[in-house]
BAFIVEX-285943 format. One record per residue (C-alpha): x, y, z; residue in three letters. Coordinates in steps of 0.05 Angstrom, whole numbers, plus 5000, padded with zeros to 4 digits. Last residue first. Example, Ala and Ser with C-alpha at 12.3 -4.5 7.8 and 13.67 -1.06 7.14 Angstrom:
BEGIN
527349795143SER 524649105156ALA 
END
This chain:
BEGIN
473551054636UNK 467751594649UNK 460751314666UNK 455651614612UNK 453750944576UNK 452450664649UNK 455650104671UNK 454349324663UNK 454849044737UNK 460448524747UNK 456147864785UNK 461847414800UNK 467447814790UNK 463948454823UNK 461248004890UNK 468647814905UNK 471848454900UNK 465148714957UNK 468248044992UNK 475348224998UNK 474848925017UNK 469448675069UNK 474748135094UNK 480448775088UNK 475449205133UNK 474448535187UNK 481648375187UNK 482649195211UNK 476649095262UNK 479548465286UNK 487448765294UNK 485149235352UNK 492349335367UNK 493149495443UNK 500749835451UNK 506249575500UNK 510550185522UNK 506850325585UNK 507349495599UNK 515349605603UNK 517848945565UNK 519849385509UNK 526049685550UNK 527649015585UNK 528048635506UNK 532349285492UNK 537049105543UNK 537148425525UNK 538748565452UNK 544249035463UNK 547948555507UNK 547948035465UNK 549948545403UNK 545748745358UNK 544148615285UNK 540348035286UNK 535048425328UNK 533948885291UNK 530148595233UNK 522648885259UNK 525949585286UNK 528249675210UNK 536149695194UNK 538050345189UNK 534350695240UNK 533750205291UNK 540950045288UNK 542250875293UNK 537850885361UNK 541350145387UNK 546650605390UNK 544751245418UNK 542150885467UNK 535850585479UNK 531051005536UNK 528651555496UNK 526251145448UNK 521250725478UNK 517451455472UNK 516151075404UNK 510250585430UNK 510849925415UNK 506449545373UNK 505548795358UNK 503148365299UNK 500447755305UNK 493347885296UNK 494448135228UNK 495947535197UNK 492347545128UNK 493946855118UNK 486946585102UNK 482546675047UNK 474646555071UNK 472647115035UNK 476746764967UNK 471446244975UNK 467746234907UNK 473046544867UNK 477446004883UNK 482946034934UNK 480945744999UNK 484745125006UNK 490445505019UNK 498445145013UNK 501045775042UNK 505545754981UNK 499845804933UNK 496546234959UNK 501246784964UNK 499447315011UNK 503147935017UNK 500548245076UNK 502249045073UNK 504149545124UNK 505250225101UNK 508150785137UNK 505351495119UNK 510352115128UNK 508352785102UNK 505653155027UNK 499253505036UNK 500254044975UNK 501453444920UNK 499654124870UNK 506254164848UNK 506453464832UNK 502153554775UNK 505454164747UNK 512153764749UNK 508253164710UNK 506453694652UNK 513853834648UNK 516053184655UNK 510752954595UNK 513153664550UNK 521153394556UNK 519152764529UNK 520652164574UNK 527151934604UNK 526952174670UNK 527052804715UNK 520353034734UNK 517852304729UNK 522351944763UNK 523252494818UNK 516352454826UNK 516751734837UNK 522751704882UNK 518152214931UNK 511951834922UNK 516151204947UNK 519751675006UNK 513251765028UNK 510251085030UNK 514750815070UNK 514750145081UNK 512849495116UNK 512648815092UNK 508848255115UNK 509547585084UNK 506546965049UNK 512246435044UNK 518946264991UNK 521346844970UNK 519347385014UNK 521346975080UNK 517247205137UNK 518048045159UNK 521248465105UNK 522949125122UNK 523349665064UNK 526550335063UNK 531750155113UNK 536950725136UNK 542550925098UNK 548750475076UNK 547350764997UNK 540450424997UNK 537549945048UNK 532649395036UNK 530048975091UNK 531048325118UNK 526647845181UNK 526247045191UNK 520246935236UNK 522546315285UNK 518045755270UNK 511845705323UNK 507645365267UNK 503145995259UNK 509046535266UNK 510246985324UNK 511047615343UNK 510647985282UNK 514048655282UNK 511649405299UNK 515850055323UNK 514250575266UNK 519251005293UNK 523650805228UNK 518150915181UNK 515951615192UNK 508951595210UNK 503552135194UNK 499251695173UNK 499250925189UNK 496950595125UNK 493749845127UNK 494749335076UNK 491448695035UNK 496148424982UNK 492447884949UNK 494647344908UNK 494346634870UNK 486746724864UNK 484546104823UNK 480346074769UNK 475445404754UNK 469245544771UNK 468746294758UNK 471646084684UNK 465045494671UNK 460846084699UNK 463846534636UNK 463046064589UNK 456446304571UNK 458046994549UNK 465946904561UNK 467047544519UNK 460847914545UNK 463647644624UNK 470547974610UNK 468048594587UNK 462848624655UNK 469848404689UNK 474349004662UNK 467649504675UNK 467249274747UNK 473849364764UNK 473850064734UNK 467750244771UNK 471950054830UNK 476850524819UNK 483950184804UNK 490650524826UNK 490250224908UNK 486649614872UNK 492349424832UNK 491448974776UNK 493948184749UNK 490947754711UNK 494347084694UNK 492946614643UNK 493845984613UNK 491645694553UNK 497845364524UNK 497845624456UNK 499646344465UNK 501346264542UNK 498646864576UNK 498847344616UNK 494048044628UNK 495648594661UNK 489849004691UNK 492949794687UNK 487850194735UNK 486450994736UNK 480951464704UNK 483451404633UNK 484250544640UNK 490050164611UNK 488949494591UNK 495949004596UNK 497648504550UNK 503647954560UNK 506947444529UNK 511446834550UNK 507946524605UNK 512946264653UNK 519546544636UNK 515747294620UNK 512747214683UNK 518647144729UNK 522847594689UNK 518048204695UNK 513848384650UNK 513248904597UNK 505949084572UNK 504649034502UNK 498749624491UNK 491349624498UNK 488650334517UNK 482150374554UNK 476850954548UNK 473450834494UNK 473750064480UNK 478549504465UNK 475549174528UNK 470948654495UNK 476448534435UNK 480648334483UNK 475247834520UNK 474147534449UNK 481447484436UNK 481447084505UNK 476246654486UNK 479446444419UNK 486646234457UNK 482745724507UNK 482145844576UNK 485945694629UNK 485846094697UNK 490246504741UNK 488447104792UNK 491647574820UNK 491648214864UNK 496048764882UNK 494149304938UNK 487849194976UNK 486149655024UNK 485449985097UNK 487050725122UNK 486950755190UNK 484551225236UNK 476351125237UNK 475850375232UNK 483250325259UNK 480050585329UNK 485250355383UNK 491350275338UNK 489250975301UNK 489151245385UNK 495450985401UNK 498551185336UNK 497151935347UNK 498751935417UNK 504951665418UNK 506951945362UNK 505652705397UNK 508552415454UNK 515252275407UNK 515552985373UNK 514753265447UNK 520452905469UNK 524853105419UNK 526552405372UNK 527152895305UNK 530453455337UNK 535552975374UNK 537552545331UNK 543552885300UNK 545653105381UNK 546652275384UNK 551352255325UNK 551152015257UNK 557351805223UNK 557752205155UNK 558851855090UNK 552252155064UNK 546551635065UNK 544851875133UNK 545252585132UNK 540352475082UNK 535152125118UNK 536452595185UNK 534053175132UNK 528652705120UNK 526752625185UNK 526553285212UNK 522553545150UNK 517653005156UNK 517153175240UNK 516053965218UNK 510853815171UNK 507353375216UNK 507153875270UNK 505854395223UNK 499654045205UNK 496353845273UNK 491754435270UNK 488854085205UNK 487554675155UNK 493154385106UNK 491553635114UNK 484753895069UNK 488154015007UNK 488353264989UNK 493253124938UNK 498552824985UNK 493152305006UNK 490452134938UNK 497551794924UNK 495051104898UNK 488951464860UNK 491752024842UNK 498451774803UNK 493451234779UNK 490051774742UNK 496352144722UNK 499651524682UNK 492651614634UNK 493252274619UNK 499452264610UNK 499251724557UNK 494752104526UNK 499152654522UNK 504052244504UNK 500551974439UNK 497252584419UNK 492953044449UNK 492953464510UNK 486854004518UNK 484853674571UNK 490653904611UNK 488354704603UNK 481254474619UNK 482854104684UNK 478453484688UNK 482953004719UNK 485153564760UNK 480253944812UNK 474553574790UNK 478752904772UNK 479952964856UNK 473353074878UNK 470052394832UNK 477252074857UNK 475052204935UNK 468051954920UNK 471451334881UNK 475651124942UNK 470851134991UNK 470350365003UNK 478350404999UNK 478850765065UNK 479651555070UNK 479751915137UNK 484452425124UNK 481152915153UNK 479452585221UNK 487252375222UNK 488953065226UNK 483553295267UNK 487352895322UNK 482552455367UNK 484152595436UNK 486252065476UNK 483451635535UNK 485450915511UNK 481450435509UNK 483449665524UNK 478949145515UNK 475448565568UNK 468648965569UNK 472349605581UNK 479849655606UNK 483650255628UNK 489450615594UNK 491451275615UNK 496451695578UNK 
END
């Protein structure tokens, strides 16, 4: 792999993989993909013919289903000539996955279908490339956001009596701890075509929180919650703008086709030149299924994930939970048809405003939000691999590349330090296109609280 420089940045000769030219899919595009999805299943005869309380429910839980997973519902993957690659890398690693969190100690030969040398260049490849054009490669979004305000107790009932229309279910929404402590009571609005906007309060107090995904929500949906919320205001509504304060935003990028553990990335440094502290989340003495990089309880931080091992616990939740026998059926029909289903790693900013101590919180300014921190992350490429031993290998595995460190020995550490201090391993990030796509995320959110458009009669809820 050749990499030359052009006007002071990196490019990298590479071919771009069909793969990632079908599954091309940022947030801006995120209602044209749900308008082909609710086509093929949103607007299924035999499924619209469910009534009653669960079936609505359903309904409803299916839609943001979609939306969040719309990549393992896209039948396109399948005609990618890169598909049995990725299918055969996803199978590899979660067969290592469970070999894993059995009691057995792994040993080098367990790695070595998963780490072959042509699964690795293949990697290579693909993430070089998504690193060096994110605009085209990378999937960018926003994933929770929030916002707090005070407002008196007769304006919200006027806002909830806004959105108690067609289309949106209003229901008691159970919090967690946190919330419940702090404000007390809690109403979420469901939406048919995907989005749940939560919304605390204090009963006497006056204030609020709202809180809503973007990765579930459609943007019409948005629009439609803050067009309600505007009629209810009417006049008050500027004198709310004003005064509201975004409290967070979880802006993220998706690296398809990734397993998490090869997904060799941490933060190399932090603003104020403190040492990053660095944890994940393991389950049964496996390997991590979350990495946290900054201090999750106190600061903003990054975390990264795996995306495909969260669909997979939440088709296993609904296939084999608690609800009615006719919901998990229903729910097992809909995750039949998840017909692209492979490894995407996640990395998400979670930004807290109010411990980043950010002037830039209002309404007014949240495009000038710092924190997002993307510049400081750094890749290396996974053929690194084939140098660390079998040891470092399984510490890797379980316990994140980005919290490593901690966990190995003096001697480990410095002989990785040597590995990744090869420049062929060292990875350009074009981190200002990827800030740029979460600023315009940011802004176009931005433009429908302050000016929401009032839909169309027609437009489907």
């Amino acid at each position: 792999m050749r990499a030359e420089k052009n006007n002071g940045c990196k490019v990298v000769n590479t071919r771009i993989h069909t793969i990632t030219t079908l599954l091309q899919d940022t947030l801006l595009q995120h209602d044209l993909l749900n308008d082909h999805l609710y086509t093929e299943l949103l607007n299924n005869q035999t499924l619209d013919k469910i009534c009653g309380p669960e079936g609505l429910r359903f309904k409803y839980e299916r839609a943001s289903v979609l939306n969040k997973y719309h990549n393992y519902f896209w039948t396109g993957a399948q005609h990618s000539m890169d598909w049995q690659m990725l299918k055969s890398i996803q199978e590899h690693y979660l067969l290592l996955r469970k070999k894993a969190e059995s009691d057995t100690k792994l040993i080098s030969s367990d790695f070595d279908n998963l780490l072959s040398e042509d699964n690795l260049m293949y990697l290579h490849q693909n993430i070089t490339s998504a690193l060096v054009n994110p605009e085209l490669e990378v999937e960018t979004g926003i994933d929770e956001f929030e916002i707090s305000f005070i407002i008196p107790s007769i304006w919200r009932e006027s806002i909830f009596n806004e959105l108690c229309c067609d289309g949106v279910i209003k229901e008691r929404h159970y919090t967690n701890e946190g919330y419940d402590r702090r404000y007390g009571s809690s109403t979420q609005f469901q939406y048919r075509t995907g989005g749940i906007f939560v919304f605390h309060y204090m009963a006497t107090q006056g204030d609020c929180l709202v809180s809503f995904r973007l990765s579930q929500t459609p943007w019409r949906n948005i629009r439609h919650f803050f067009n309600c919320f505007k009629q209810g205001l009417d006049r008050n509504y500027q004198e709310f703008l004003d005064h509201a304060k975004v409290t967070r935003v979880d802006p993220y990028m998706l690296i398809k086709g990734y397993p998490l553990p090869l997904l060799l990335v941490l933060e190399d440094y932090t603003p104020n030149g403190e040492a990053i502290s660095t944890s994940c989340y393991r389950e049964n003495e496996g390997f991590a299924r979350s990495i946290y990089s900054g201090d999750r309880f106190k600061s903003s931080h990054f975390i990264f994930y795996d995306m495909l091992l969260k669909f997979l616990e939440l088709k296993k939740g609904y296939i084999k939970g608690k609800k009615p026998i006719k919901t998990r059926q229903r729910f097992k029909k809909l995750f039949d048809k998840a017909c692209s289903v492979f490894c995407i790693s996640k990395i998400e900013r979670r930004i807290h405003t109010h411990k980043n101590g950010s002037k830039n919180n209002s309404i007014n300014d949240i495009n000038k939000l710092n924190g997002h921190g993307f510049e400081r992350l750094k890749f290396f490429s996974p053929l690194a691999l084939l140098e660390v031993s079998h040891s470092i290998r399984v510490k890797i595995f379980e316990h994140g590349f980005a919290n490593v460190a901690d966990e190995l020995l003096p001697k480990q550490r410095e002989s990785l330090r040597k590995i990744l201090a090869k420049p062929q391993y060292q990875l350009y990030f074009d981190h200002k296109t990827v800030m740029q796509q979460h600023i315009n995320n940011v802004e176009k959110l931005q433009r429908i609280i302050k000016c929401p458009d009032i839909l169309p009669n027609n437009i489907k809820l």
